[in-house]
Backbone as JSON, one array per atom type, in Angstrom:
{
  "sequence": "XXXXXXXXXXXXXXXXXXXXXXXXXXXXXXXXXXXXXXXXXXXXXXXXXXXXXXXXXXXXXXXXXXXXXXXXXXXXXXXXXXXXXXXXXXXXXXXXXXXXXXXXXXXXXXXXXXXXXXXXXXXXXXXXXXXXXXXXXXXXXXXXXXXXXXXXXXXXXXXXXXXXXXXXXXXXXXXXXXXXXXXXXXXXXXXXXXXXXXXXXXXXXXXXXXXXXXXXXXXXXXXXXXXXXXXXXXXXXXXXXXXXXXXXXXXXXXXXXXXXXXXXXXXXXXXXXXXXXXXXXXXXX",
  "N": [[40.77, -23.88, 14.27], [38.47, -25.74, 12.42], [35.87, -28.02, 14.28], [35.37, -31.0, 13.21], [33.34, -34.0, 12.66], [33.79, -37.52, 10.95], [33.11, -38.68, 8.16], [31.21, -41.46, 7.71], [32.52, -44.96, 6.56], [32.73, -45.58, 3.09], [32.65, -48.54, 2.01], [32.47, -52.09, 2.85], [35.01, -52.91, 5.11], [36.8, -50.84, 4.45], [37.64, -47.66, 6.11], [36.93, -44.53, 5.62], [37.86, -42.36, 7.25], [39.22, -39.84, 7.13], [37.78, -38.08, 6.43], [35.01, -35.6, 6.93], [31.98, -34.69, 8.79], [30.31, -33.37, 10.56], [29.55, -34.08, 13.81], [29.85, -36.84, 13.76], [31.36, -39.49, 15.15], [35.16, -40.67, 15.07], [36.58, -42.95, 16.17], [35.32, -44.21, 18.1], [33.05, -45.85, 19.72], [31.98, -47.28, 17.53], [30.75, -48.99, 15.0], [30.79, -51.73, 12.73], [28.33, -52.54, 9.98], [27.83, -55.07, 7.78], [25.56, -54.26, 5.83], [24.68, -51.13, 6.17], [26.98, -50.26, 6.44], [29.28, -47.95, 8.31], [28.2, -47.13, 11.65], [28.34, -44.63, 13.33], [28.38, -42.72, 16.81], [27.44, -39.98, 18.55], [29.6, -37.58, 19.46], [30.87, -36.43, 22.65], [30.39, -33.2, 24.67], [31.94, -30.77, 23.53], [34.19, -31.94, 22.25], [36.88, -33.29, 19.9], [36.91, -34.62, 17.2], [38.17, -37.5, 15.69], [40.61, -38.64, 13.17], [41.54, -40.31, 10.83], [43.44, -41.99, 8.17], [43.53, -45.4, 6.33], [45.18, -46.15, 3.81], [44.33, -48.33, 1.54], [44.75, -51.45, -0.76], [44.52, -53.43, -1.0], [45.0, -57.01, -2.93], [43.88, -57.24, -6.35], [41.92, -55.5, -6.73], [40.59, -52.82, -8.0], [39.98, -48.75, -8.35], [39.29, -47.01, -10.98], [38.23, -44.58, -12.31], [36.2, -41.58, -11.03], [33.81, -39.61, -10.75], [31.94, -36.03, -9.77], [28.92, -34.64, -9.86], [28.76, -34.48, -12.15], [31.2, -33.73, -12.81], [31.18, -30.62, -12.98], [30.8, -27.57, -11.73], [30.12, -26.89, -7.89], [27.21, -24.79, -6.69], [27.15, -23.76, -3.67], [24.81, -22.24, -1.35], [23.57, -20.74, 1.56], [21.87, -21.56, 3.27], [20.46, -24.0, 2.68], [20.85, -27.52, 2.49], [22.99, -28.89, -0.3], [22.56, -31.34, -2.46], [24.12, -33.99, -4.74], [24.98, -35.81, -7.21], [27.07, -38.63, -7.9], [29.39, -40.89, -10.2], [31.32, -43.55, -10.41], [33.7, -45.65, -11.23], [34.85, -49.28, -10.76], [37.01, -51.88, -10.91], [37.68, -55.48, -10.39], [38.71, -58.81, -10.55], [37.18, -60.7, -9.45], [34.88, -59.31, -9.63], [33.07, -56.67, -8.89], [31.95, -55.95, -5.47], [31.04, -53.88, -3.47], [30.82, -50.05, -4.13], [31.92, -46.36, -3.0], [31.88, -42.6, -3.28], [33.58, -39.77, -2.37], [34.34, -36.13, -1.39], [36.74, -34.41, -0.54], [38.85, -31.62, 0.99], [42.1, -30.41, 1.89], [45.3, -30.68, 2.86], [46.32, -33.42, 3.1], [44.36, -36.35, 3.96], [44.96, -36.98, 6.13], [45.72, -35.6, 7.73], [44.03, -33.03, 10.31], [43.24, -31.45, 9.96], [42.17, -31.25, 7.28], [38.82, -32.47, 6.15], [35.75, -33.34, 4.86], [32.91, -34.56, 2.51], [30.63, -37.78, 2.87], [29.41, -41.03, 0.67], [25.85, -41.04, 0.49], [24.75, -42.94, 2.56], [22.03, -44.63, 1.48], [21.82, -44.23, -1.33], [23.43, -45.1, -2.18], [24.62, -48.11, -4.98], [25.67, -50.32, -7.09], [26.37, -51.45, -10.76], [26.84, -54.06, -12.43], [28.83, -54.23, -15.07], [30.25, -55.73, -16.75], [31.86, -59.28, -15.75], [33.99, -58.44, -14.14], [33.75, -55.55, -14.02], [32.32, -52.72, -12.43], [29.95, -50.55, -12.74], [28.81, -47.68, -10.32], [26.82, -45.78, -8.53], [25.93, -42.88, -6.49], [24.79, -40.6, -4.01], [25.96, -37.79, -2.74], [25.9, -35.09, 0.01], [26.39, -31.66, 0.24], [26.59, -29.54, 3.34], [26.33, -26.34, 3.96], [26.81, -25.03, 6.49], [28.77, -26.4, 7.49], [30.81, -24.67, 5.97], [33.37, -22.8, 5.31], [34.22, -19.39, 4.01], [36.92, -20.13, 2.68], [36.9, -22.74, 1.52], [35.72, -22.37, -0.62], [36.73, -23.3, -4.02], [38.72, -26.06, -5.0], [37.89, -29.24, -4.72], [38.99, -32.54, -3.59], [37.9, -35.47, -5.03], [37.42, -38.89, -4.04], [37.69, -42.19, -3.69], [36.22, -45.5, -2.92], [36.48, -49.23, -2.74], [34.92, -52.38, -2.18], [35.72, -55.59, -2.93], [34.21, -58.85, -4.74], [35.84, -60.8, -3.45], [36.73, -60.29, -1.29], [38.51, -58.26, -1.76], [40.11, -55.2, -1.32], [39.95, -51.65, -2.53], [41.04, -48.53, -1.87], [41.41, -44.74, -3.44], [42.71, -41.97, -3.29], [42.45, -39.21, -4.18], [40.95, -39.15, -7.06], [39.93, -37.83, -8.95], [38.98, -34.14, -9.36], [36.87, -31.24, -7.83], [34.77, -28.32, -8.22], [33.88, -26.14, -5.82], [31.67, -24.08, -4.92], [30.41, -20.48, -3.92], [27.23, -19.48, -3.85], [25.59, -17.6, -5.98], [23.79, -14.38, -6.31], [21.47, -11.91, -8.52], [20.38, -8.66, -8.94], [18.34, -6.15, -10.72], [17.41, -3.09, -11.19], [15.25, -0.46, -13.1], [14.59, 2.8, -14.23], [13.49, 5.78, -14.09], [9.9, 4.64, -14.12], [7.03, 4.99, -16.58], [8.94, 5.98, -19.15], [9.88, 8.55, -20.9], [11.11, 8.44, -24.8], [14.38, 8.45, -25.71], [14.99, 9.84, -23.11], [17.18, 9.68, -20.12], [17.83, 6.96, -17.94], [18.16, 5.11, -15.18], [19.64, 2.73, -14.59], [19.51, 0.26, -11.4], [21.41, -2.42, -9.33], [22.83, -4.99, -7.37], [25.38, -7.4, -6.74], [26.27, -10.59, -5.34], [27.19, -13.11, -2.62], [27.17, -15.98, -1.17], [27.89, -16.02, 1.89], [29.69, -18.14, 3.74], [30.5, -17.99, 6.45], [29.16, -16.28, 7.88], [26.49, -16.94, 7.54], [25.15, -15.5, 5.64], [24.36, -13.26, 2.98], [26.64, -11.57, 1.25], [27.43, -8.4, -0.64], [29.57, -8.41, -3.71], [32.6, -7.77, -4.25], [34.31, -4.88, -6.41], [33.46, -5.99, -8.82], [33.07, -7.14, -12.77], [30.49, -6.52, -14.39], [28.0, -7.01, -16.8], [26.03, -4.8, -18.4], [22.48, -5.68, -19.9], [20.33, -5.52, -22.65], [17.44, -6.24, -23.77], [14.98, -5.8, -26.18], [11.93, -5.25, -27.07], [10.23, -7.82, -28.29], [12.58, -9.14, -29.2], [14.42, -12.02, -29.31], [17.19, -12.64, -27.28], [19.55, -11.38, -25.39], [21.46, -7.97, -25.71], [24.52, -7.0, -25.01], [25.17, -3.5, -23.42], [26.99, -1.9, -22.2], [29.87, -2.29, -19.81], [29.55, -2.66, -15.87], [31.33, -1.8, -13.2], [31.38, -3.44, -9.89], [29.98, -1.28, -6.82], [32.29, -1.2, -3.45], [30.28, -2.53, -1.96], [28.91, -4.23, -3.54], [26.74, -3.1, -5.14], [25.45, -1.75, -8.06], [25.39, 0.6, -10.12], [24.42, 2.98, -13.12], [23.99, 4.92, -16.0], [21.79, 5.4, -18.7], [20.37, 6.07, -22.3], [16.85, 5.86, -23.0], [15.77, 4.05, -25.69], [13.71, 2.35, -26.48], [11.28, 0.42, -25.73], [11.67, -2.64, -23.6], [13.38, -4.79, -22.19], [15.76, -4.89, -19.35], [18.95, -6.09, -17.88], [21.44, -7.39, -15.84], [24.06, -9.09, -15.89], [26.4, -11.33, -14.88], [29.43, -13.02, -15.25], [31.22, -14.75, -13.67], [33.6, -16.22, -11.13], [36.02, -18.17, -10.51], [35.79, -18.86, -7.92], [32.8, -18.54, -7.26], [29.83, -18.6, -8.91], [28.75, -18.09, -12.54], [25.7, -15.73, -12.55], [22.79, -14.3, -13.9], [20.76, -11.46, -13.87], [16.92, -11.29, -13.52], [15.02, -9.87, -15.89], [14.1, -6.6, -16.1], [11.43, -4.72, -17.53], [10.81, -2.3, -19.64], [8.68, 0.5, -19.93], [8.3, 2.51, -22.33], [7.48, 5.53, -24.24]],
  "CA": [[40.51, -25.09, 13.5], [37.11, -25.9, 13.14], [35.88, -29.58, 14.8], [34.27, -31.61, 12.6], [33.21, -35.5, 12.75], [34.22, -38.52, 10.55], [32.08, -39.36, 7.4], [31.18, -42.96, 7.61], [33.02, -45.54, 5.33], [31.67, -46.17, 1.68], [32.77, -49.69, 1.77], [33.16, -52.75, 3.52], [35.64, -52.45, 6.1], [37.31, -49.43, 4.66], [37.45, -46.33, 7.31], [37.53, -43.57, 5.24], [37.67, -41.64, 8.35], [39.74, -38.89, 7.19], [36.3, -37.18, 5.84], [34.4, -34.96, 8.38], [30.76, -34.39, 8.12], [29.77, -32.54, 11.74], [28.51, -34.93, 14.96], [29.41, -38.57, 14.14], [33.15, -39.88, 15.88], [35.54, -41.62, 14.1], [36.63, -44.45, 16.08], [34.88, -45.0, 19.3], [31.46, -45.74, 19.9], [31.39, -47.39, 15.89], [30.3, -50.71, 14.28], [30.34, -52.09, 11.17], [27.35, -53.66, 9.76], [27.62, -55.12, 6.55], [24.36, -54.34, 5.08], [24.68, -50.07, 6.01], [28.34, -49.63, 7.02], [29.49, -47.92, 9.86], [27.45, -46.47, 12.64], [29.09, -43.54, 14.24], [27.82, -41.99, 17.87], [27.48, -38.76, 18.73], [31.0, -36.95, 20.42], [30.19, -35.8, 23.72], [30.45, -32.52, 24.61], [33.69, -30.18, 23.59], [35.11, -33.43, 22.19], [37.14, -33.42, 18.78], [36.67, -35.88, 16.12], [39.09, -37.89, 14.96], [40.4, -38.85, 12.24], [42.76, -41.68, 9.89], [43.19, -42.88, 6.6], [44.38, -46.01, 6.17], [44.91, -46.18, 2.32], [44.08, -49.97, 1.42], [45.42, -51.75, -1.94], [44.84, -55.13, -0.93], [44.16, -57.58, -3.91], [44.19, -56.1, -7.19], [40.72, -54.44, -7.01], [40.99, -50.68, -8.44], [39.03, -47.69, -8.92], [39.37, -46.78, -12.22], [37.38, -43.41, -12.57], [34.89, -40.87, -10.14], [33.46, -38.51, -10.88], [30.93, -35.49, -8.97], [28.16, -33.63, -10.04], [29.48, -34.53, -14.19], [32.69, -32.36, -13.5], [30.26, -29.45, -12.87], [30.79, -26.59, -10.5], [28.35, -26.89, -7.38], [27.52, -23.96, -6.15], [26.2, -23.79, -2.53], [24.15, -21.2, -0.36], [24.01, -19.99, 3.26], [21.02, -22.34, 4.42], [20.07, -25.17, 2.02], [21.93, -28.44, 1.74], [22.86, -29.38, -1.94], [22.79, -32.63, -2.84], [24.9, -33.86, -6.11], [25.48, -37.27, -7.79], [28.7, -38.91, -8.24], [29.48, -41.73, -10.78], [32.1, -44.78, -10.59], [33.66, -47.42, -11.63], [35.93, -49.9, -10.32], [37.59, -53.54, -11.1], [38.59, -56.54, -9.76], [39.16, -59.98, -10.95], [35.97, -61.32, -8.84], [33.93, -58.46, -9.3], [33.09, -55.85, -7.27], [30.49, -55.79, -4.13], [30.27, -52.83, -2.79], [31.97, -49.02, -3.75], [31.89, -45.28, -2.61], [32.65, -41.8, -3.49], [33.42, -38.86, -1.5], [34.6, -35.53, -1.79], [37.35, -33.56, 0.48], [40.0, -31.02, 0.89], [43.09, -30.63, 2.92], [46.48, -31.18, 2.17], [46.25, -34.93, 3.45], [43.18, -37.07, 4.52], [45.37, -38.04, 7.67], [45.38, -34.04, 8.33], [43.7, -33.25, 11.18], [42.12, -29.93, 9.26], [41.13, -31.84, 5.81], [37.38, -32.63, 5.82], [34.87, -33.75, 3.33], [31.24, -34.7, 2.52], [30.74, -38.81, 2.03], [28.02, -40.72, 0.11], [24.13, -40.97, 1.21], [24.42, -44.78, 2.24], [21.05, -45.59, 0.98], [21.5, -43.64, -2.73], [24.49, -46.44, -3.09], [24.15, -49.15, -6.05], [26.29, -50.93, -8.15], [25.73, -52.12, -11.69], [28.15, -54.99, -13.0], [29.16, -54.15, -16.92], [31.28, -57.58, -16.57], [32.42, -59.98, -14.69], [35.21, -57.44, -13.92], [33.89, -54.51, -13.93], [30.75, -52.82, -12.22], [29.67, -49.05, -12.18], [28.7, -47.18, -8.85], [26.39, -44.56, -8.7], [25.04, -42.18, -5.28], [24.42, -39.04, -4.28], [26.85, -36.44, -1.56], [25.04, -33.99, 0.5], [27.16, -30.45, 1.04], [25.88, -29.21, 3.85], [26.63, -24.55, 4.05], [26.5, -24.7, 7.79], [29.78, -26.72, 8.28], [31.92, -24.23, 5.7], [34.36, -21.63, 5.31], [34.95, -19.16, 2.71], [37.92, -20.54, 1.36], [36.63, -23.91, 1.25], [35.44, -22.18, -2.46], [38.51, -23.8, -4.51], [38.81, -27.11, -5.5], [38.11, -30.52, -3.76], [39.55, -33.82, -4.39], [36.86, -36.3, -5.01], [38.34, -39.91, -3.47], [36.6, -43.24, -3.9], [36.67, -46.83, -2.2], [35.52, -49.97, -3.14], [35.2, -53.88, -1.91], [35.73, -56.47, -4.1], [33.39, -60.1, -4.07], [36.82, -61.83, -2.57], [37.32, -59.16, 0.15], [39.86, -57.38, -1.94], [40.04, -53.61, -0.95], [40.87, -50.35, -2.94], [40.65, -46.73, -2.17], [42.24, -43.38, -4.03], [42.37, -40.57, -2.17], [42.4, -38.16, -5.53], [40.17, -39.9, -8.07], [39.65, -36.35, -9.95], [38.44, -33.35, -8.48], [35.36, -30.84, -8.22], [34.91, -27.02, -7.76], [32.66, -26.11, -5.16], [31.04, -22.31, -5.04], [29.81, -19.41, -3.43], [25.8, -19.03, -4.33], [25.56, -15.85, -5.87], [22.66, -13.7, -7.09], [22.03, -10.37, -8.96], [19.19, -8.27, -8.99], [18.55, -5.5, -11.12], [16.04, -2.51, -11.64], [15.66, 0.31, -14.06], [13.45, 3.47, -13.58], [11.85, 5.39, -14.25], [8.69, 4.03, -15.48], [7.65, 4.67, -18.12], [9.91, 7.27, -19.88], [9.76, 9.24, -22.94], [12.09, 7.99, -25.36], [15.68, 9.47, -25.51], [15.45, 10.53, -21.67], [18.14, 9.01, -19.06], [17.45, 6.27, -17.35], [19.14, 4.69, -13.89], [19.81, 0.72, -13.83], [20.7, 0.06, -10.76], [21.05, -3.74, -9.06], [23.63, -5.54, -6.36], [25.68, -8.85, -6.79], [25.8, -10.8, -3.63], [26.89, -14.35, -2.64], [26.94, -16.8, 0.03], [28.97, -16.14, 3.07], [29.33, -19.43, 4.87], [31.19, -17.61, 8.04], [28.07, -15.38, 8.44], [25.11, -17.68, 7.18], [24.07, -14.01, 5.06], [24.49, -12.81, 1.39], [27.68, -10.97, 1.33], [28.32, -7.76, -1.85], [30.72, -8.93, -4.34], [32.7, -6.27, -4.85], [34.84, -4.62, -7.61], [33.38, -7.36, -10.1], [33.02, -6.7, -13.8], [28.96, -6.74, -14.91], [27.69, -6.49, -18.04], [24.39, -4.29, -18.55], [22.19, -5.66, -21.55], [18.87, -4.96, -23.38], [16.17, -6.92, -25.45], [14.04, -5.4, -27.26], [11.07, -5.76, -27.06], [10.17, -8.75, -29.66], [13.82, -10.08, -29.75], [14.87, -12.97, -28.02], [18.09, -12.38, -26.94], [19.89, -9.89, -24.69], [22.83, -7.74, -26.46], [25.23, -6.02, -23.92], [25.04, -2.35, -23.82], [28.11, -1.89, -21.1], [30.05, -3.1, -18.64], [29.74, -1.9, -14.93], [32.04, -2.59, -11.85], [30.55, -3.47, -8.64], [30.88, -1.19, -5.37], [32.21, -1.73, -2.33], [29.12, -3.27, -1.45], [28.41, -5.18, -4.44], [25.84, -2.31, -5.92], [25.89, -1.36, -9.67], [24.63, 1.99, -10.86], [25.33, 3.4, -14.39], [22.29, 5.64, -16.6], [21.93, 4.79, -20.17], [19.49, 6.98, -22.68], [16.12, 5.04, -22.63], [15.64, 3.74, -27.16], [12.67, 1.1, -26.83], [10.34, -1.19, -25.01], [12.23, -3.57, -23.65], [13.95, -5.99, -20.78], [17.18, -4.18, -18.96], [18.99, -7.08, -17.01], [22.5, -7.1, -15.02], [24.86, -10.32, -15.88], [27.88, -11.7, -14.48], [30.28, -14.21, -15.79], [31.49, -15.65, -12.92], [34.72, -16.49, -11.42], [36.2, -19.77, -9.91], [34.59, -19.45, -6.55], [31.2, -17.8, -7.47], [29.38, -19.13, -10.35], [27.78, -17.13, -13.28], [24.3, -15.38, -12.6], [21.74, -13.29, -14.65], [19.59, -11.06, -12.84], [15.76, -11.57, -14.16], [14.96, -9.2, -16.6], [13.4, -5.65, -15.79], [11.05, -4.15, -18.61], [11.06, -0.83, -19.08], [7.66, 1.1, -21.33], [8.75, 3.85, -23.15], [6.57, 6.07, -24.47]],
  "C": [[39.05, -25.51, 13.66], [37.1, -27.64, 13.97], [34.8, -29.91, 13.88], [34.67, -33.32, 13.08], [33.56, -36.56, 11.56], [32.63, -38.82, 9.26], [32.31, -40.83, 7.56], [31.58, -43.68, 6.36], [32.08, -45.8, 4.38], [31.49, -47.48, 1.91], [33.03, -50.65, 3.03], [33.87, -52.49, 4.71], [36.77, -50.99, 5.75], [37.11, -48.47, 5.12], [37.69, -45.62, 6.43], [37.33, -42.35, 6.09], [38.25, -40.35, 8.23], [38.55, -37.26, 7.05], [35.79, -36.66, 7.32], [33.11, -34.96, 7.46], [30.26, -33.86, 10.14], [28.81, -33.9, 12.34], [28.76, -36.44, 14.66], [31.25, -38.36, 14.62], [33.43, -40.98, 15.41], [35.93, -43.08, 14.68], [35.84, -44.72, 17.13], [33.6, -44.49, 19.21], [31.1, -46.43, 18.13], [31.33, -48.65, 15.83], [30.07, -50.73, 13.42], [29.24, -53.0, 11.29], [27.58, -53.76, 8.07], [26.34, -54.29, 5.57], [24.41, -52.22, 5.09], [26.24, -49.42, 6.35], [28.84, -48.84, 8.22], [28.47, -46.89, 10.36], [28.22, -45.39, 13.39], [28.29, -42.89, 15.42], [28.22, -40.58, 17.75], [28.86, -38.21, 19.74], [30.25, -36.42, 21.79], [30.98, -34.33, 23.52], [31.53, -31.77, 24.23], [34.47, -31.43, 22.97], [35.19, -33.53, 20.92], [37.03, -34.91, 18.39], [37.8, -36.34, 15.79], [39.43, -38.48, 14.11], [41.89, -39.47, 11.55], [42.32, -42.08, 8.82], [43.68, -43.78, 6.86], [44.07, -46.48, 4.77], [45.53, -47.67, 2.24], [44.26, -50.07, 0.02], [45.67, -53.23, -2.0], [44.02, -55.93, -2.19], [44.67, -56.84, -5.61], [42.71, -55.75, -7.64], [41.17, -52.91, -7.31], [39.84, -50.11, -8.65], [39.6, -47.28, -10.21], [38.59, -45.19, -13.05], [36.12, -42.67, -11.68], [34.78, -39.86, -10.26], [32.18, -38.0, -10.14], [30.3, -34.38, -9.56], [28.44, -33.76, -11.8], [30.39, -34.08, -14.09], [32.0, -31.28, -13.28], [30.92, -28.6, -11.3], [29.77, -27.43, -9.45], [28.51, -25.77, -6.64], [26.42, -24.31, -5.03], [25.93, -22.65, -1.85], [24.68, -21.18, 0.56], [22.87, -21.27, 3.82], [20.54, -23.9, 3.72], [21.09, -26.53, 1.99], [21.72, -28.72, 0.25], [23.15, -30.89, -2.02], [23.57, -32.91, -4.51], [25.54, -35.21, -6.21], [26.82, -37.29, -7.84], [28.59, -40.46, -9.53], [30.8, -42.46, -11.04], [32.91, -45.82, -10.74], [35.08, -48.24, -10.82], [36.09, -51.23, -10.85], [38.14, -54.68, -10.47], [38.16, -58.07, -10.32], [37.64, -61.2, -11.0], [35.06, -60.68, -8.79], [33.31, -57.84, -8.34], [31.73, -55.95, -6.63], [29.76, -54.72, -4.19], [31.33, -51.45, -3.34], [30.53, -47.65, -3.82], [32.17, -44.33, -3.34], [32.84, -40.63, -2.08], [34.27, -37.78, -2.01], [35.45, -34.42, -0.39], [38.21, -32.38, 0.01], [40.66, -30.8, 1.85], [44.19, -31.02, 2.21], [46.54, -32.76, 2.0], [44.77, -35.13, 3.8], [44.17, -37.75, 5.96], [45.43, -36.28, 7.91], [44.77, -34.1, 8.87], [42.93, -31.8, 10.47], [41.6, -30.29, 7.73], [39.97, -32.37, 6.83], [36.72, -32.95, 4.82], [33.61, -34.08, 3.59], [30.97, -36.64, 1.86], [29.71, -39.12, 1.34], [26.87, -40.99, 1.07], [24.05, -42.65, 0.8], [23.3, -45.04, 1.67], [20.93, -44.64, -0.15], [22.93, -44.52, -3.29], [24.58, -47.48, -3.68], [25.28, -49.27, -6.93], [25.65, -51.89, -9.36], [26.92, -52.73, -12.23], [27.42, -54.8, -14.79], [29.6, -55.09, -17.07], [31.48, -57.92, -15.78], [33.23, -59.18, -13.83], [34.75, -56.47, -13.14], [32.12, -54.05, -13.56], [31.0, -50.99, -11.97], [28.9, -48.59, -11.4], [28.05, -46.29, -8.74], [26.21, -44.06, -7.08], [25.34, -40.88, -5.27], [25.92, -38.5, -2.77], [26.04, -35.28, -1.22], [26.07, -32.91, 0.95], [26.08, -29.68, 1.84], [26.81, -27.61, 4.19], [26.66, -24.25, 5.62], [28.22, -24.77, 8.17], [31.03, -26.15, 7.1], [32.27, -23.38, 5.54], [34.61, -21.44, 3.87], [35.88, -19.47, 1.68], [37.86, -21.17, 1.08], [35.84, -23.68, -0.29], [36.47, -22.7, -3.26], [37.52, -25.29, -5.03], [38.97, -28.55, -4.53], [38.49, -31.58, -4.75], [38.46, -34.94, -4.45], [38.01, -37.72, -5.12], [37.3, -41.2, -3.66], [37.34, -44.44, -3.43], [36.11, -47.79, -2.6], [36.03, -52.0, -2.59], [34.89, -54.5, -2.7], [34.85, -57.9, -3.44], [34.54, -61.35, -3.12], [37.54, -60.93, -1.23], [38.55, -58.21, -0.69], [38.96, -55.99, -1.77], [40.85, -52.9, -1.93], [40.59, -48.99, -2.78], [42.33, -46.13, -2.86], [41.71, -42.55, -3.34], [42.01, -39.53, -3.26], [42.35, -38.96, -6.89], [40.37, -38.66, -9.33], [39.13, -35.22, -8.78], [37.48, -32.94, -8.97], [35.19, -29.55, -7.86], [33.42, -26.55, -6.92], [32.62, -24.28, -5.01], [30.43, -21.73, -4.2], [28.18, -19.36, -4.22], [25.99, -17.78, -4.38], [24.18, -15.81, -6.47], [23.01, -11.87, -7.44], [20.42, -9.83, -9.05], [19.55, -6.63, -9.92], [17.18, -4.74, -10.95], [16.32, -0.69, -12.15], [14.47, 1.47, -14.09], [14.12, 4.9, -14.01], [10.91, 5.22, -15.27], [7.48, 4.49, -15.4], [8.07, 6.3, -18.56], [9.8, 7.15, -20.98], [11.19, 8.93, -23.72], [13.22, 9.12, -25.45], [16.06, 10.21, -24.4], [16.37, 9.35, -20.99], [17.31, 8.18, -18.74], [17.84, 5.83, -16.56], [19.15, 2.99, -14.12], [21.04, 0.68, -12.44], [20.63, -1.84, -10.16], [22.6, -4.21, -7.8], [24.04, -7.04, -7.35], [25.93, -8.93, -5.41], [26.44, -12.34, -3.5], [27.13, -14.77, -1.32], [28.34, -16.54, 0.95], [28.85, -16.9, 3.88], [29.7, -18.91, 6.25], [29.85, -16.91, 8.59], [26.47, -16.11, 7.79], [24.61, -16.69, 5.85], [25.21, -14.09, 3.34], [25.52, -11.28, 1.38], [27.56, -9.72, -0.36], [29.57, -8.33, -2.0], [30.91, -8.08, -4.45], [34.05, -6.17, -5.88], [34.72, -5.75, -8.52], [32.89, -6.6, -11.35], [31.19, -7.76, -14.25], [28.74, -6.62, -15.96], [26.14, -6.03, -18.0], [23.92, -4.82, -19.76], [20.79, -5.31, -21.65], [18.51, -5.92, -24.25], [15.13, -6.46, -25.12], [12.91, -5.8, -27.22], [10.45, -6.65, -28.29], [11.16, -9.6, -29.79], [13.63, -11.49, -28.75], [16.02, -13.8, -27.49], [18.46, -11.21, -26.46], [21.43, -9.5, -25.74], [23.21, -6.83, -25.02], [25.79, -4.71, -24.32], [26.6, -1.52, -23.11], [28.71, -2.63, -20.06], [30.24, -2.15, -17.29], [30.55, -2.24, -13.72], [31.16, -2.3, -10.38], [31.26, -2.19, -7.55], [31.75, -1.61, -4.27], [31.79, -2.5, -1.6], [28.6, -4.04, -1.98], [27.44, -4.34, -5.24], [26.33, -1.84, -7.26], [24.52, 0.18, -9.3], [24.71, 2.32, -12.11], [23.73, 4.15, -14.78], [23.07, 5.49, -18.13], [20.35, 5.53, -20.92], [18.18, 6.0, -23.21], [15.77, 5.4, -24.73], [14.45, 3.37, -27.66], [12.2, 0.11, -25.86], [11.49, -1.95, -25.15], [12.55, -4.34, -21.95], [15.29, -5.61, -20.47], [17.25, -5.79, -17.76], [20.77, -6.85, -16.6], [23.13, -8.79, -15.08], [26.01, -10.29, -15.94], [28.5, -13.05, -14.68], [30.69, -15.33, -14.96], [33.01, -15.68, -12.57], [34.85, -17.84, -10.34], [35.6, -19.65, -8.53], [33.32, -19.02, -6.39], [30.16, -17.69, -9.13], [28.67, -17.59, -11.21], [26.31, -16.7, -12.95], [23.86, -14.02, -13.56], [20.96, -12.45, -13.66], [17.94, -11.15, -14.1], [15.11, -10.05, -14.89], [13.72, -7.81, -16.19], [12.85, -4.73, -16.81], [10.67, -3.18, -18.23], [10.09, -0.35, -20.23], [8.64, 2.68, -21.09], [7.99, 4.25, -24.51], [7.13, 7.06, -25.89]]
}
């Protein structure tokens, strides 16, 4: 199981403690301050995090819609954090204060192996549309250090929010959000420069992020498409499709027509987004 720490609440006095984010502890050693929300200490050594929902509904404040990144994939690397907006809204009677988003997975948020990423207290702002009603914007930082391959899938994006009369509301599953494997593709085509109508080799790798090993993993048996433009056009047409190795390597030879740009693109599938590889021009003589 891994150990992770407690993202700090969006709102008010709501704990949305079920969230992990590596090094803060969920109940001891914490303080609320109005003005940045809770403070979390550092776990001492060997010392799991812990972690509680308590799903609040006091009042009739609601969330009403949250969304991360637009609905967009995000795909993340091996060493970079990604950062990625969220947007909004909630209601209540007295208008709302203060709200959150955040983004987990796990069967439950009282699970002791769900986790998540919350928001970047100081990218949090509310804009009142009405008396009623006010929309929420900030940002979520995924950080590639603290995840696991299978954590490619689908998270539940959850949101909280305090109302101007103390009313409270979180949803644990607002909507969700598909988070990704960083992939890349590289291609190259040779040799150069060749007399027209001779063979030619394209070869190139797909590759993506292995969070267990920090490194750039071969995709393998994936379906590629080889294409060509022309020199002048400006568009690629696809000449074949190639399946990856073992290792993620493409090979294939194709009879060399015309000046042009040989490139290696992949469609994508739910845990490893679409990439192009950057186009390799090839003189022909």
């Amino acid at each position: 199981m891994r150990i992770r720490a407690t993202v700090a609440a969006v709102t008010g006095a709501l704990a949305l403690s079920a969230l992990a984010v590596p090094a803060a502890q969920a109940d001891d050693g914490r303080s609320w301050n109005p003005d940045s929300g809770f403070t979390a200490t550092q776990p001492s050594a060997g010392q799991k995090s812990k972690r509680g929902f308590a799903a609040a509904q006091a009042g009739d404040a609601k969330i009403t819609s949250a969304v991360v990144n637009g609905g967009k994939p995000i795909p993340v690397g091996t060493k970079s954090k990604v950062t990625v907006p969220y947007t909004l809204t909630a209601t209540d009677d007295s208008g709302i204060y203060h709200a959150g988003a955040f983004i987990w997975i796990g069967s439950s948020v009282d699970d002791e192996d769900s986790f998540g990423f919350g928001p970047n207290e100081k990218s949090m702002s509310c804009k009142a549309v009405n008396a009623t009603t006010s929309t929420c914007k900030g940002t979520i930082t995924l950080d590639p250090v603290f995840l696991i391959n299978s954590d490619a899938t689908w998270w539940r994006v959850g949101a909280g929010a305090l109302a101007n009369d103390d009313d409270e509301a979180e949803r644990e599953t607002v909507s969700k959000v598909r988070v990704q494997r960083f992939s890349k593709l590289t291609v190259n085509a040779s040799p150069e420069p060749v007399k027209k109508g001779k063979t030619i080799t394209v070869t190139g790798k797909l590759t993506r992020a292995n969070w267990e090993t920090g490194t750039y993993k071969g995709y393998t048996k994936q379906a590629v498409k080889l294409q060509f433009k022309k020199k002048g056009a400006t568009s690629y047409t696809t000449v074949k499709t190639v399946t990856t190795s073992s290792t993620g390597t493409l090979k294939t030879t194709v009879k060399a027509s015309a000046d042009g740009s040989w490139r290696y693109s992949f469609a994508g599938t739910p845990s490893t987004p679409a990439v192009s590889a950057k186009g390799d021009y090839l003189d022909v003589k």
